[in-house]
Structure formats: C-alpha cells, structure tokens
C-alpha positions as CSV (number, residue, x, y, z in Angstrom):
1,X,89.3,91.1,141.3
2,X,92.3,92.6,139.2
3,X,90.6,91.5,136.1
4,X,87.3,93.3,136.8
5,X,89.2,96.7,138.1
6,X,90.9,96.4,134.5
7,X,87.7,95.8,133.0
8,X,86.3,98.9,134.6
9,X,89.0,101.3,133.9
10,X,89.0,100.2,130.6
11,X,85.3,101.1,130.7
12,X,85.9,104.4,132.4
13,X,88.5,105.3,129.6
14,X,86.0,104.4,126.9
15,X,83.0,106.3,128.0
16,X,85.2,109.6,128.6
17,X,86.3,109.2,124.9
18,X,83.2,108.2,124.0
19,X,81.5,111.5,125.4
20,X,82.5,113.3,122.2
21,X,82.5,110.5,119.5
22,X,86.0,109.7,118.6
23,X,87.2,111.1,114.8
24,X,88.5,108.5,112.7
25,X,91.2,108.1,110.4
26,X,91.8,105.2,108.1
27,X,94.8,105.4,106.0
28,X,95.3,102.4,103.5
29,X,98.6,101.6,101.7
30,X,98.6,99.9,98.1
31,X,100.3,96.3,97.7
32,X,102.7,97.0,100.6
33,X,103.5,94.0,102.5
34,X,103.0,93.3,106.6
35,X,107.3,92.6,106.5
36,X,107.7,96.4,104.1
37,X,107.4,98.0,107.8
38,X,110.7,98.6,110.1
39,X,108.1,97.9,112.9
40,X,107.3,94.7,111.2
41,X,110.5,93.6,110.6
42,X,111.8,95.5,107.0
43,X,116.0,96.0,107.2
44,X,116.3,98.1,104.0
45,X,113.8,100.9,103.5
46,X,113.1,103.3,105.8
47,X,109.7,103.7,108.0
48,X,110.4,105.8,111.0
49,X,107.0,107.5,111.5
50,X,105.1,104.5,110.6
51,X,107.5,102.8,113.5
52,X,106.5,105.7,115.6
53,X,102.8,105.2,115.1
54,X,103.1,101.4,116.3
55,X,105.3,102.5,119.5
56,X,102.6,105.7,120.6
57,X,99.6,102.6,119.8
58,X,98.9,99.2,119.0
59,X,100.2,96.9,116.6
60,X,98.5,93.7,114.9
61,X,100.1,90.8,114.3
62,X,97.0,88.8,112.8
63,X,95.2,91.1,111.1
64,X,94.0,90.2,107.7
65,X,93.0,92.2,104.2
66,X,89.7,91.8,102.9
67,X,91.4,90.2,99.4
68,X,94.5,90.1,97.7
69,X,93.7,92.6,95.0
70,X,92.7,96.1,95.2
71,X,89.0,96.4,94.5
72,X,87.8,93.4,96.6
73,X,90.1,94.3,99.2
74,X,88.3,97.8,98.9
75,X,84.6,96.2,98.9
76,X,85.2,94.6,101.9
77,X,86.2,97.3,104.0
78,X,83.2,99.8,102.8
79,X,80.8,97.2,103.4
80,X,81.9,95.0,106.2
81,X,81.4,92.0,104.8
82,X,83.9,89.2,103.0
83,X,84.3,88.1,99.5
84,X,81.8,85.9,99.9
85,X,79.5,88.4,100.5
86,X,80.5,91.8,99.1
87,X,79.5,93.1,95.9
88,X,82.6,93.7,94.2
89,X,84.8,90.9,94.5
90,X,87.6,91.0,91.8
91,X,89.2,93.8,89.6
92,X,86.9,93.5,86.5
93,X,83.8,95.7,85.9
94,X,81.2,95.2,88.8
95,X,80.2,98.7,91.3
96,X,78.3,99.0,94.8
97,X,74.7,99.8,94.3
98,X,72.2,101.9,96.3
99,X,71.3,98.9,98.7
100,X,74.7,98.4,99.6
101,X,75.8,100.4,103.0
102,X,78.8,101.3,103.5
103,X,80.6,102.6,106.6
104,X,80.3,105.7,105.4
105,X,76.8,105.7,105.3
106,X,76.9,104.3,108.9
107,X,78.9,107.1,110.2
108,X,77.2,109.7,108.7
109,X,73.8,108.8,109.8
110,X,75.7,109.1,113.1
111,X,76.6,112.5,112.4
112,X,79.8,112.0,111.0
113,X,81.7,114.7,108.3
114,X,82.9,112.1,106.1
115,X,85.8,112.0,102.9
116,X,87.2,109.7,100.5
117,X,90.6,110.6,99.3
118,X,92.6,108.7,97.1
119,X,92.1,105.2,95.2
120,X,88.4,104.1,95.4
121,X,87.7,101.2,92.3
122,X,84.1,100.8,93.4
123,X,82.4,102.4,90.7
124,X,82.8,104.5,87.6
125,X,81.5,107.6,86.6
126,X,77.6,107.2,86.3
127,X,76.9,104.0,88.4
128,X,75.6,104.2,91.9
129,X,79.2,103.2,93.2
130,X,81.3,106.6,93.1
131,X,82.0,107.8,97.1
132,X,79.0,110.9,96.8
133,X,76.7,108.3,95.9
134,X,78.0,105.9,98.8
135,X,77.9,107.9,101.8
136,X,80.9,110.4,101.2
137,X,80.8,114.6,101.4
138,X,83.7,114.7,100.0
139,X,85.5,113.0,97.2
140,X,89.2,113.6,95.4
141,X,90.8,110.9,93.8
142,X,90.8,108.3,91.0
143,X,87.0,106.3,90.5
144,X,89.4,103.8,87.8
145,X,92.3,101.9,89.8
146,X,94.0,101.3,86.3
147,X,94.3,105.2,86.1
148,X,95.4,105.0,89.6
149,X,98.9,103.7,88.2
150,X,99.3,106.8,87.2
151,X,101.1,109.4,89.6
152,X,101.0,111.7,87.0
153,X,97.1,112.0,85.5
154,X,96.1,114.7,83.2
155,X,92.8,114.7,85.5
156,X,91.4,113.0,89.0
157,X,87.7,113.8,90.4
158,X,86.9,116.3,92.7
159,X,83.2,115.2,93.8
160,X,81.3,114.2,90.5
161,X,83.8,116.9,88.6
162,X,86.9,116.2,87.1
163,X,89.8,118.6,88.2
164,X,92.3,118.8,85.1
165,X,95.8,118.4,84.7
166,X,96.3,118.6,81.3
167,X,100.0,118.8,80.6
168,X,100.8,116.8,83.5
169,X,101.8,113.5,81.7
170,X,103.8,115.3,80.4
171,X,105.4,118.0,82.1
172,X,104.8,116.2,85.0
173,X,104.6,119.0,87.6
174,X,102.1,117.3,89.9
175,X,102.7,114.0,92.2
176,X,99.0,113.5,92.5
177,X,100.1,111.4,96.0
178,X,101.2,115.0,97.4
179,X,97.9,116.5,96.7
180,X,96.7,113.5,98.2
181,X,97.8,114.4,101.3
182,X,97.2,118.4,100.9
183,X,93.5,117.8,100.0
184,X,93.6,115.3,103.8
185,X,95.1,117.6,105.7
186,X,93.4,120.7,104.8
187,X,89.9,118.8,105.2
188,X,91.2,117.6,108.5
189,X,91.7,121.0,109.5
190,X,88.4,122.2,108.2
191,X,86.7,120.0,110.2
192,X,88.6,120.8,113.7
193,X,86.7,123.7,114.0
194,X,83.4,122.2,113.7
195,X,81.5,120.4,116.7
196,X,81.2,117.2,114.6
197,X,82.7,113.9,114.7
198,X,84.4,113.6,111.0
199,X,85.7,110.2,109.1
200,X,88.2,110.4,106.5
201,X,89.4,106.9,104.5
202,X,92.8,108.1,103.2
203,X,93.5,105.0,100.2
204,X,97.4,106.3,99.0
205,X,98.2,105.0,95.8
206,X,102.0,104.6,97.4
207,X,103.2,101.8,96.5
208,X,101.5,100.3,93.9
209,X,103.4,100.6,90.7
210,X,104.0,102.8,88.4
211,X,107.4,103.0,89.8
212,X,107.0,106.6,90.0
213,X,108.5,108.9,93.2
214,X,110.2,112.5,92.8
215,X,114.3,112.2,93.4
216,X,114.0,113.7,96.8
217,X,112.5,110.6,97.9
218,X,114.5,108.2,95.9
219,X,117.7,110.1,96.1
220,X,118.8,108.7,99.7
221,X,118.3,104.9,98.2
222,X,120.6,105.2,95.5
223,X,123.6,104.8,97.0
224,X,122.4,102.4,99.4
225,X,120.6,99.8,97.1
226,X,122.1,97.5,95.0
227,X,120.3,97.6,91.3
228,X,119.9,94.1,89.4
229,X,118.9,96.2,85.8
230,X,116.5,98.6,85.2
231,X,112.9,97.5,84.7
232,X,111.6,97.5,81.1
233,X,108.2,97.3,79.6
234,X,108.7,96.7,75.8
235,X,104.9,98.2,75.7
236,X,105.5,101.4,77.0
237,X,103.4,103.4,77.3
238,X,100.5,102.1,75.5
239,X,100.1,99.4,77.7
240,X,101.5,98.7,81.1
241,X,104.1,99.5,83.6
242,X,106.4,102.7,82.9
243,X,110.1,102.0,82.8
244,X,112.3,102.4,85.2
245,X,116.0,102.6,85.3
246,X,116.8,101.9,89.3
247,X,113.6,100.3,90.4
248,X,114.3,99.0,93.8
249,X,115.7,103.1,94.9
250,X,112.3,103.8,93.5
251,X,110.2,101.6,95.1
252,X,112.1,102.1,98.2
253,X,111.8,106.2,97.7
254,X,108.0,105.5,97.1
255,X,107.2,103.7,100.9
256,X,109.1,105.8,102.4
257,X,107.2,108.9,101.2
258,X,104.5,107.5,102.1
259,X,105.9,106.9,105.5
260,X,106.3,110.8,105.7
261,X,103.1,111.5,104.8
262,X,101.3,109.2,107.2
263,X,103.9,111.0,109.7
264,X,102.4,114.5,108.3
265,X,98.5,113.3,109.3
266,X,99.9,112.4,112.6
267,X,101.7,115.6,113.2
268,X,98.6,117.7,112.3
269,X,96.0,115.8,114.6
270,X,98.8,116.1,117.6
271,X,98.7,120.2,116.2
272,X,95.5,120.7,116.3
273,X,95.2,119.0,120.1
274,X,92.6,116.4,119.0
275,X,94.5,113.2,119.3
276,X,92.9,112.6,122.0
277,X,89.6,112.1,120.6
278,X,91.3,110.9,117.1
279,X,91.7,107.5,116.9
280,X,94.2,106.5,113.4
281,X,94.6,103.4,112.1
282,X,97.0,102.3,109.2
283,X,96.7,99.4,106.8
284,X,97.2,97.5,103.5
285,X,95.4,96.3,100.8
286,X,96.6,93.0,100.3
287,X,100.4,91.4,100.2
288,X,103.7,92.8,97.6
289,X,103.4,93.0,94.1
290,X,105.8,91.6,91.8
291,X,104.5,93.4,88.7
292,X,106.1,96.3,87.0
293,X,109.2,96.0,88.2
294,X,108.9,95.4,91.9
295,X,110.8,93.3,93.7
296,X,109.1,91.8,96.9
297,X,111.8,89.1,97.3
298,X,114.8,91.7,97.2
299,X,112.9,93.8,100.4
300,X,111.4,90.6,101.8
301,X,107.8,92.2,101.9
302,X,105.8,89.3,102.7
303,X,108.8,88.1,105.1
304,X,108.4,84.3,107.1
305,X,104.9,84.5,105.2
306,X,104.0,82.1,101.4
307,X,103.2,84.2,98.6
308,X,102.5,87.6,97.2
309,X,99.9,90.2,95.7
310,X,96.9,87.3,94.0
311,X,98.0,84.5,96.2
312,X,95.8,83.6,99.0
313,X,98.5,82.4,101.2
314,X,99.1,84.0,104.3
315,X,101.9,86.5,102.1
316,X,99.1,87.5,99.7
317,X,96.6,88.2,102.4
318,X,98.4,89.0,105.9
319,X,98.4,92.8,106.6
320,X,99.9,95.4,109.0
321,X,97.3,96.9,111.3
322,X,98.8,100.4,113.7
323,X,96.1,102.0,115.3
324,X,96.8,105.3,117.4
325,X,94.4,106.9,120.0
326,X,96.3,109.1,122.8
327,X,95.3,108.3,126.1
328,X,93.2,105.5,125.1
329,X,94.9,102.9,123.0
330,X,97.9,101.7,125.3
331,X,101.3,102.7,123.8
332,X,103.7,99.8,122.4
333,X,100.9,97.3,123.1
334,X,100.7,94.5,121.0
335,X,97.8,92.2,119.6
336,X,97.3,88.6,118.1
337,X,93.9,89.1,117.9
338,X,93.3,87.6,114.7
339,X,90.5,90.7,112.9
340,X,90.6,91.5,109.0
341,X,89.1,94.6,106.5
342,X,85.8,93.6,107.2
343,X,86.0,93.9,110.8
344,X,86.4,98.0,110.4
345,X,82.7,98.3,110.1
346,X,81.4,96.8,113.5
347,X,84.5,98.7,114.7
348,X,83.5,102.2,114.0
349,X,79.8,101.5,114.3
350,X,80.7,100.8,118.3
351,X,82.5,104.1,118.4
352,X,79.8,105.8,116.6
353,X,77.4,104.3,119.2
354,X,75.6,102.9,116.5
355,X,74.2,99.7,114.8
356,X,75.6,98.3,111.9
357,X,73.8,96.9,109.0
358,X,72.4,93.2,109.5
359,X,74.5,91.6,106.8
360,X,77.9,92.7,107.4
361,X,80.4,90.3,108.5
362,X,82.7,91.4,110.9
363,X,83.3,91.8,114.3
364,X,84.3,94.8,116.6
365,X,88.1,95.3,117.9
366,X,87.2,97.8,120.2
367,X,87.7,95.4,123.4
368,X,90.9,95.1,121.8
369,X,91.6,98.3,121.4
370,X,90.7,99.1,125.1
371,X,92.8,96.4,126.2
372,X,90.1,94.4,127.1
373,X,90.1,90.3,127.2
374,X,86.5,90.3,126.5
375,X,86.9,90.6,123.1
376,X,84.9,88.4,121.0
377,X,86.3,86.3,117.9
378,X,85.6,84.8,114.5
379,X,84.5,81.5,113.7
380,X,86.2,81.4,110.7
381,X,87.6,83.9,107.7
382,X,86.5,83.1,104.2
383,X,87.9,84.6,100.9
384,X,87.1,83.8,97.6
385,X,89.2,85.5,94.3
386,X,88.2,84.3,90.9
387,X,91.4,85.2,88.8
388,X,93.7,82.3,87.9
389,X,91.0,79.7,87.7
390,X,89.4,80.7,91.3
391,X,90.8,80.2,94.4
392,X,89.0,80.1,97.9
393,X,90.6,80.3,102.0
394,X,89.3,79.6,105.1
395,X,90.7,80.1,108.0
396,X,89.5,78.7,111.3
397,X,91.0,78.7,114.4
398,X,94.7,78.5,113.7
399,X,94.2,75.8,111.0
400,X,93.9,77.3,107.3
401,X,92.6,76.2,103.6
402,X,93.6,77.0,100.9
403,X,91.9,75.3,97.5
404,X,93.3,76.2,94.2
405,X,91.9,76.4,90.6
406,X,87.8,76.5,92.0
407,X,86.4,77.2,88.7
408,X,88.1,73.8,87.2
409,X,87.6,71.3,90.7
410,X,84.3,72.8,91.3
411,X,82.7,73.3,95.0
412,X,84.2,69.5,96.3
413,X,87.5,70.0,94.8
414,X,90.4,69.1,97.8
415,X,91.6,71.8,100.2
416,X,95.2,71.9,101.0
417,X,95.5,72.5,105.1
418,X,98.1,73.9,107.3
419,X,98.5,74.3,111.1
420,X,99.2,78.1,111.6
421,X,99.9,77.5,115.1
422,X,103.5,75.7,114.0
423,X,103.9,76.6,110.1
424,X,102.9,79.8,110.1
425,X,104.6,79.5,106.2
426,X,102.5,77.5,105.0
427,X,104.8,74.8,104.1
428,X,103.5,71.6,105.2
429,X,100.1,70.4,103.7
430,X,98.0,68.5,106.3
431,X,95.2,67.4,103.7
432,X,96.7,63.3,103.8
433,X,97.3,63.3,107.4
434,X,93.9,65.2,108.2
435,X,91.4,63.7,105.8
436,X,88.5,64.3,108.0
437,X,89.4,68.3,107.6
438,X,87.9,68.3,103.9
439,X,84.3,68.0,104.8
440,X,84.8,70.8,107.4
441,X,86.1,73.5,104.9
442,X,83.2,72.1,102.4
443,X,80.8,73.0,104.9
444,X,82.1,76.5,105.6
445,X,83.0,77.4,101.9
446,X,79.1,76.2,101.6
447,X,77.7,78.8,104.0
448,X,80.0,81.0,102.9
449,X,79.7,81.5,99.1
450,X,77.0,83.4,97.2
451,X,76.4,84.6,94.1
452,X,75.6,88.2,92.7
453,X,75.3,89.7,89.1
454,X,78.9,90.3,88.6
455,X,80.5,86.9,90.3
456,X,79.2,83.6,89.6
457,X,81.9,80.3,90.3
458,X,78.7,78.4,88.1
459,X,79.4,81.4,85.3
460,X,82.8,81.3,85.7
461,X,83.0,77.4,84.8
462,X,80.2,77.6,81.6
463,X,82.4,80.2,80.6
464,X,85.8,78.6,80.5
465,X,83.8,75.1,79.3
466,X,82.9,76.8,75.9
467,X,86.4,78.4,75.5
C-alpha cells in the first residue's frame, strides 16, 4: 500500500510539472573527474555551488560518460546512442550527418527553443554536423575542440558566422569561458518571457587545458597549493600546451570558476522564478587529464577509481551526474542507478512527452528522478575507443570488461574482468578464475559493434598491418 501511494504522488508531482514541459539545462564540464567535486569527495579545490546543486537535488553515484575523450563523449550524448553506435566515435576527422537525430532535433519538434553554447567537436565548418544544421537555433562557441584549448581565440562562431577577436591572443582581453556564460544567461533570459519550453546544452571548456584562468580565480590557490615546478612545453606555442608557471593554482582557479559559473545559471533560473519548471543537470565528459600540465593524482580527480582521461577503466569513464528540479527532484537524494551520456536522450524525450528515435540506446532516468522504484535498467554498457591500439568495455550487471589493444587481438582477443560489486578499483582481474565470462563479453561486444565510414576495427588493423 505505501509503495503504491509513493508511486502515485510521484505521479501526481510529474504530471503537474509536466503541464507546462519542463525547461532543460545541461551543463557539461571538460576532463573533470567524478572525485574534482567537494560533493564527490575533492579536499583541495573549492566547489561550493556545485555542492549546493547536489544538496537542493540528486546526486549519481553510477553514472557513466559516453567515452573517455571529448568528441565521442559528445556524440553520444546528441544522439543517444553508444560508441558502438554513434557516428563520431574518436577525436580524428568524422561529423554527424543529416540522418543522424539528435536531441536537439527531438526537443524542437516538441516545441522546444533550443542552444548550443560552448565546445561542440561534431562537425566543421561546411559539413552537415555544425549545431544549426543539427537541431540548434542558436549556436556560440568553438566547431574545432583543438581550438577549444584556447581560452583566448582571435575568433569563435556565432551561428554559421565567425565573431572576431582579433588581438585577443594577444592582448588577451577576453576569457571566451566568461562570454560563455554571458551569451547562457542572456539566452536564458530571453527565453523566460516566451510561452515555450527552451533547451540549452551548456559544454564549458573549464577544465580542459590550456591552463589558462584570470588571477582572480587563481589568486586564492596560491598560497594554499603546494607547486612541484612550473609546466613546460618546449613547443610552445606552435604546437601544444601553453606554459604555465604554478599549474596546480591554475587548474584549481579554473574548476572553481567554473563552479561559480554553474552557481550564476542557478541563481538566474531561481531569479527569474522558473526553477520550478527548470530541471538542470551537471556533468563531465570523461575522467582527468594528465596532459598539459595537469595533475589528476596531486587533486585525486579520479579518487578510489583506475585510470584517467583515454583509459576505459572506471577513472577514465565514471562521471558526476547533479540534477536540480525544485519541487520535483527530492533534495539531498541520492542514486546508484547505474545511467550514462546516452541515456539523456530517452530522458528528455519523456519530459518532452515525446518519442525518441528507434536507434538510440539509452534509457530514461525519469523514474529516478521522481523517486520512483520502477525505473527500468540496462542490460549492459558498451564502449569502444580506437586510440592506443583499440580498446573496448562492457559492463553488465556489476561485473565489468575491459579488453586492451582490439586492433592487434582482434574481436576474440581476452577480456580482463572485475567484480564491481567488491573492487570497485579495478584491481583484481577475474578472467583465470571466470573463464566461462569470455564468451559472454564476445557475445555482447558482437551485438554491440558496428561499423561506419569514419570507424572501422577491420580498417584500423589493414592499416597498422602495412605500417
């Protein structure tokens, strides 16, 4: 009897909200790991509105990214669908094309205002991939994500137009992460005042390197964190990472200014008085990066969790998940629901009272969200990344695979296995113990794997046989 009161009031709640479709807000970090979060666990830098965000809603504890590099990671969450699956599936040249939908596209047939700001690596100038072309009113950002190390470009794209800064390199006068959030909040506020439902995917650059932050963010961190050298980059600046002469106060300076500007989004929805009918959500592309003169070990970004940025152990691939919707989402509740990237497109489809496209992977969280038990679950998690001689991961139930150098082993190469359940770090390999295991992943990464124009394992393989 309890459960089916809760049930209904979670019902009730729903379909009050769900009168007026919800706004929705998706803010993405950049190579910030699930432990680089004081909610999470992080000692040294300093998160108190992200911390605030998880108290006033939910926080994930099993939530996954789509890939552990940017434009898969990216792919996956437009499309709703894993790296098996997606179009774009590494960081080389590859763009959506017109047959791909992507949430955007979803929403917007639903009547959604929709805008891309930020990072978006899903197509260049003149495919069918830019954000205009992929569902997306309004566009202001970088289309490269190598130009996206930049936090000082000489130009980013407003729409299909550039918008030109051409002394900043230079004189450096604008933090293209502030305009960032200018160009979201003043977008946000346009679209208060109209009768329409809007979506906006906010994709910070913060804190990918460059090591890059104005001294009013770093300045509180450098008296606090001990320096092992500056960070050098003999390359500089034809190729690579700038320098930097206190990189851990920068990098530190950096998250937290993107915590205040997540806290700034917050403020202005509570302004307005639509937080209510606002649900926000806050993620990260894929685990720390060590590159360019981070330092994921110092801050302990991937904390209890194996590997970094590239790795597809749970640290390369484990990511924060917040998500705040007043009077809706329960305050300081807590899942181990176990959703990932690709899951955000059944997600807003159900809010948007709408039907996703047929070949998108995921699964709705709403139940979660609602506090409902009734929420349904995966059969397994696949990701594929073809850097580093390939590597694949499955993971089903709490037991996860992880196979290593796919292009070389080929599709029955061996599967290291781990029990999630009591080595949640991925320490103790199960494959000897658990031989029976490897035909099970075979199976899955079977199902799981095609092919498309830009990723090929059988390519892949041809290619570094003739090398």
């Amino acid at each position: 009897m309890k459960f089916l009161l809760a049930l209904l009031s979670s019902f009730i709640v729903f379909s009050s909200s769900a009168a007026e479709k919800p706004n929705i807000i998706y803010i993405l970090a950049d190579d910030l790991g699930i432990n680089d979060f004081g909610c999470y666990g992080q000692k040294i830098m300093k998160t108190p509105r992200i911390d605030e965000m998880a108290a006033e809603g939910m926080q994930f504890f099993n939530h996954y990214s789509g890939s552990t590099v940017c434009a898969p990671t990216r792919s996956c969450l437009m499309t709703g669908q894993h790296t098996g699956r997606t179009r774009v599936r590494g960081n080389g040249p590859s763009h959506l094309k017109p047959n791909d939908v992507t949430v955007a596209e979803v929403l917007k047939e639903a009547g959604y205002a929709t805008a891309f700001v930020g990072k978006w690596g899903l197509g260049e100038e003149g495919t069918p991939g830019i954000p205009t072309r992929q569902g997306f009113d309004f566009f202001f950002g970088y289309l490269n994500q190598s130009r996206a190390h930049r936090f000082y470009p000489d130009f980013v794209w407003r729409n299909d137009e550039k918008e030109l800064y051409p002394d900043n390199p230079t004189k450096r006068e604008t933090y293209i992460h502030d305009r960032f959030t200018e160009e979201s909040l003043n977008w946000i506020e346009e679209q208060s005042e109209s009768d329409a439902p809007f979506f906006l995917y906010l994709a910070y650059t913060l804190s990918h390197v460059d090591l890059d932050v104005p001294q009013d963010s770093m300045a509180p961190y450098l008296e606090t964190i001990e320096e092992d050298g500056p960070y050098k980059n003999p390359n500089f600046p034809n190729r690579g990472y700038r320098n930097h002469p206190t990189p851990r106060a920068c990098f530190a300076g950096m998250t937290s200014r993107l915590d205040r500007d997540v806290g700034r989004i917050l403020d202005l929805v509570d302004r307005l008085g639509i937080s209510e009918n606002t649900l926000v959500m806050f993620s990260s592309d894929n685990g720390p990066t060590s590159a360019g003169g981070a330092d994921p070990e110092f801050f302990d970004g991937n904390g209890k969790y194996r590997g970094i940025k590239r790795d597809l152990y749970e640290g390369g691939i484990r990511v924060p998940l917040l998500a705040r919707w007043a009077g809706t989402i329960e305050a300081g509740s807590k899942s181990d629901h176990v959703s990932t990237h690709w899951d955000l497109m059944a997600t807003v489809a159900e809010l948007a009272e709408t039907t996703p496209p047929a070949e998108h992977s995921g699964i709705s969280f709403v139940p979660t969200l609602l506090g409902s038990k009734e929420q349904e679950t995966h059969d397994y998690l696949y990701w594929e990344f073809y850097e580093r001689g390939g590597k694949q991961a499955i993971r089903k139930g709490d037991l996860k695979a992880v196979r290593l150098n796919r292009i070389k082993t080929g599709p029955e190469g061996p599967w290291e296995i781990y029990d999630l359940s009591s080595d949640p770090s991925e320490e103790e390999n199960l494959a000897a113990r658990r031989p029976e295991l490897q035909a099970v992943f075979h199976k899955i990464a079977r199902e799981a794997a095609t092919e498309n124009e830009f990723f090929s394992w059988n390519a892949r393989a041809q290619k570094k046989k003739k090398k």
